[in-house]
VOGU-3710 file (C-alpha; in Angstrom, 3 decimals, decimal comma):
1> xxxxxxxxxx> 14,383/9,113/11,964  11,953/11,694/10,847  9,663/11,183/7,962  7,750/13,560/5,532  3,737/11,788/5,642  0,835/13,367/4,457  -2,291/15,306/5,985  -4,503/12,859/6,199  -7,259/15,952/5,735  -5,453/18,220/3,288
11> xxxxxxxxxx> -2,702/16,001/1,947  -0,058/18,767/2,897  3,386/17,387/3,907  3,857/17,154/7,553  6,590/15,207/9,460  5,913/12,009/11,130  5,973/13,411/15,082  4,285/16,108/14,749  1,155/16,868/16,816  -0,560/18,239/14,609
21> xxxxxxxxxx> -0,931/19,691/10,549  0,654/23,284/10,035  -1,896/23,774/7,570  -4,910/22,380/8,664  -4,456/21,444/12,223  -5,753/18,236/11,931  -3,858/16,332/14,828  -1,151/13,471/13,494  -1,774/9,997/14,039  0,882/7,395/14,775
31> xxxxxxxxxx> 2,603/5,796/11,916  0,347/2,258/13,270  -3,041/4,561/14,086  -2,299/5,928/10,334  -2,129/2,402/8,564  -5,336/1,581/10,208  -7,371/4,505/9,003  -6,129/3,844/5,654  -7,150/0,727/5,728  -10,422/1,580/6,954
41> xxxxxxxxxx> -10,711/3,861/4,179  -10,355/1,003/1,922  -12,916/-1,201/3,277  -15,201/1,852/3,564  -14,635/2,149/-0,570  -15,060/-1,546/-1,237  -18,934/-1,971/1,280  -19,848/1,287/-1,095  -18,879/-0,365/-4,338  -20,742/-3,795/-3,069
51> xxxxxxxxxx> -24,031/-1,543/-2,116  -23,908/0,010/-5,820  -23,932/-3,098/-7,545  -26,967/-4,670/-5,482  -28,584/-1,589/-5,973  -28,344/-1,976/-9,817  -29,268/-5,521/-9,615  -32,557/-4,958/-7,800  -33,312/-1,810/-10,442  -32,684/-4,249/-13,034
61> xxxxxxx> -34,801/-7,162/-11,925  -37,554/-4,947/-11,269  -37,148/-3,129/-14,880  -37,443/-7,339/-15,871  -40,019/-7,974/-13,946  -42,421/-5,241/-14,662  -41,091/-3,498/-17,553
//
């Protein structure tokens, strides 16, 4: 059965066996290649968020410590 998925690159729709985009060209993972990237994405998103918030609680010791 073939599926409509997105470009993983420029969100255009794309069915699930083809090689590649028709917009972008970006080639198309498999449907299990395609659930890990997005779940890389996700833990990409959440190591960011956890570097932003020791970031702002270092600035705000130091602003406590020698402000």
């Amino acid at each position: 059965m073939m599926v409509l998925v997105e470009c993983l690159e420029c969100d255009a729709e794309i069915w699930d066996n083809a090689d590649k985009c028709h917009e972008c060209g970006t080639p198309n993972p498999s449907v299990s290649d395609r659930k890990l990237i997005e779940d890389m994405d996700k833990s990409a998103g959440k190591i960011f968020l956890l570097f932003l918030g020791f970031l702002l609680a270092i600035i705000i010791i130091a602003v406590l410590a020698f402000g």
